[in-house]
N, C-alpha and C positions, 0 to 999 in steps of 0.2 A: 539693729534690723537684721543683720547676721544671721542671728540665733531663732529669730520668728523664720526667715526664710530657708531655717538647716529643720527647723520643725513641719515645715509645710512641707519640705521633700521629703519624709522622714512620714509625713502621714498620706503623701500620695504615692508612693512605693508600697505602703501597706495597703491601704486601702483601696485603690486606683488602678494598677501598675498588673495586666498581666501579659504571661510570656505563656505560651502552647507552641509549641513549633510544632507539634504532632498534629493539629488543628487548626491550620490559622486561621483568623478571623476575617471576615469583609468588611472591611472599613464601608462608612457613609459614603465615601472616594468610589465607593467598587472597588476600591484593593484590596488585594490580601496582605496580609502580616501576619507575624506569630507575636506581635505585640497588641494588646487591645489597654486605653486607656480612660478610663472611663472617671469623669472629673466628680460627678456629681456626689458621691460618697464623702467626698473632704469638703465640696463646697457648699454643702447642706447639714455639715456635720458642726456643731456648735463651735469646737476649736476651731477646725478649718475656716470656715466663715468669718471669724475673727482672726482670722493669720489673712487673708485672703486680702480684708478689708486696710486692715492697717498697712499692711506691704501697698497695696493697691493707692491706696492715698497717698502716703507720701510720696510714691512715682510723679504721679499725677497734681500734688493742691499746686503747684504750683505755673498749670498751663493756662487758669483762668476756664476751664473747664465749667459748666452752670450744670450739665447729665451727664452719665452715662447707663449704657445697654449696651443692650446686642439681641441678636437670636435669641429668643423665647426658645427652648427650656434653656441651654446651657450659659447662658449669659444672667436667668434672672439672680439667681444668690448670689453671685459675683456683684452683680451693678446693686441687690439691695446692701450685701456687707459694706460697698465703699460708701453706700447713700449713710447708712447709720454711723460710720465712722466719723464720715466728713461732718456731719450734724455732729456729733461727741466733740469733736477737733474743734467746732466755731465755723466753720465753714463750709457749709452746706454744698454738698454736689446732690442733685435727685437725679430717681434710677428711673429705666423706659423699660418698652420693651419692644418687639420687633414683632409682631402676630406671623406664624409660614405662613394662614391663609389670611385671605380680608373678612373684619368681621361683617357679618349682613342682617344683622339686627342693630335693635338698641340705635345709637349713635355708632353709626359705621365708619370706618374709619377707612379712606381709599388706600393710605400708604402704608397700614400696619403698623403704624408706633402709636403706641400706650404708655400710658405714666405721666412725669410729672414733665413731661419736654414740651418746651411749645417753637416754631419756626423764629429763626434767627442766633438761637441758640447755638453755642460749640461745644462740643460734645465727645467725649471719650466711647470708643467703638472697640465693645469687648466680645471673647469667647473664652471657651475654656479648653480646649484643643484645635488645631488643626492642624490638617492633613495637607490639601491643595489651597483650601484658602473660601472653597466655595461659598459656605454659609455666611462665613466673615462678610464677604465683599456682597450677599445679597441681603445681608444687617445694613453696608454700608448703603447700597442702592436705596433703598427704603429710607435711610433716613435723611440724605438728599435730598431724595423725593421730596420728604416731606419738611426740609429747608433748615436743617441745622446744618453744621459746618464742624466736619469731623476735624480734631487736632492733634490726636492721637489714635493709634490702635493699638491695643495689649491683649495678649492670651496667656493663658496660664503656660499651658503647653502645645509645643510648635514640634512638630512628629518630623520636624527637617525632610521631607518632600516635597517642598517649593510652594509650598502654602503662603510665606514670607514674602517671596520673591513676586508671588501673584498678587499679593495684597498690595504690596509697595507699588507695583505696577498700575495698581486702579485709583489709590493715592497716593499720586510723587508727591513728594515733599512733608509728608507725614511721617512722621517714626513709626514705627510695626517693631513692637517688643513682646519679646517672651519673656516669661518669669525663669520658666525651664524649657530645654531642649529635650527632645527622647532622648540624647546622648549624655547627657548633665544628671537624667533622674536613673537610666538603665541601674537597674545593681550590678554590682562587682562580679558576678556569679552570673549573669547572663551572657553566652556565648557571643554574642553578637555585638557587645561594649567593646 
């Protein structure tokens, strides 16, 4: 598992990972930084998707976990890679999703989750970055809402600005895990590791 997880850093450093300090970016946060990280390239990317999913399951098969999601967009490859893993594996986790808005056609949904989740369910509560924790914890309000029982939270990458600490805060008693830190993925060659 090593070797999948030295390869998933190894393809979000290349493809993910940038540093401008001449220009820093604004984060979603409203912050600035001269690092911007942006998951979606590895976790839409065929290998990525498949390092993402198998890491991601074995964490997890064994919470008793029935879904996971999170925030629509950066949660859906994430929660479909583990959904198809866990199927390959024999044991099934299905993936959701989190709508920003409410849908108001069709069959509307008040609480914003989609997919295979239905109420009563426990549920793994994902992202693929975060900053302060925001979107994380309004993945997690939604899906309260709409009556699962989060047993975990995991992101790929935790930007160590109290994203964690905020998380943890709105579920005690839940783990909140990173895969990586911004200090664990920085390369050697960025001034600020």
């Amino acid at each position: 598992m090593n070797d999948r997880r030295e390869r998933l850093r190894e393809l979000l450093l290349e493809k993910s990972y940038i540093y401008r300090p001449e220009r820093p970016f604004t984060l979603a946060s409203g912050r600035q930084s001269p690092t911007y990280i942006n998951c979606r390239p590895v976790s839409f990317h065929a290998e990525g998707m498949n390092l993402i999913g198998e890491i991601l399951f074995h964490r997890i098969r064994d919470l008793g976990a029935q879904v996971i999601g999170g925030m629509t967009m950066g949660a859906d490859p994430i929660a479909h890679a583990v959904s198809l893993i866990s199927f390959q594996k024999g044991a099934p986790i299905h993936s959701f999703s989190v709508r920003k808005q409410n849908k108001e056609h069709g069959v509307a949904k008040a609480q914003g989750v989609e997919g295979a989740a239905a109420p009563g369910q426990r549920a793994v509560v994902i992202d693929d970055v975060i900053t302060t924790g925001g979107s994380t914890i309004q993945a997690i309000d939604a899906v309260e809402a709409f009556g699962l029982e989060v047993v975990r939270v995991v992101v790929l990458v935790d930007r160590e600005e109290g994203g964690r600490e905020n998380i943890q805060a709105r579920v005690p008693g839940v783990e909140v895990e990173a895969l990586f830190t911004l200090s664990q993925l920085r390369p050697q060659a960025d001034p600020e590791a």
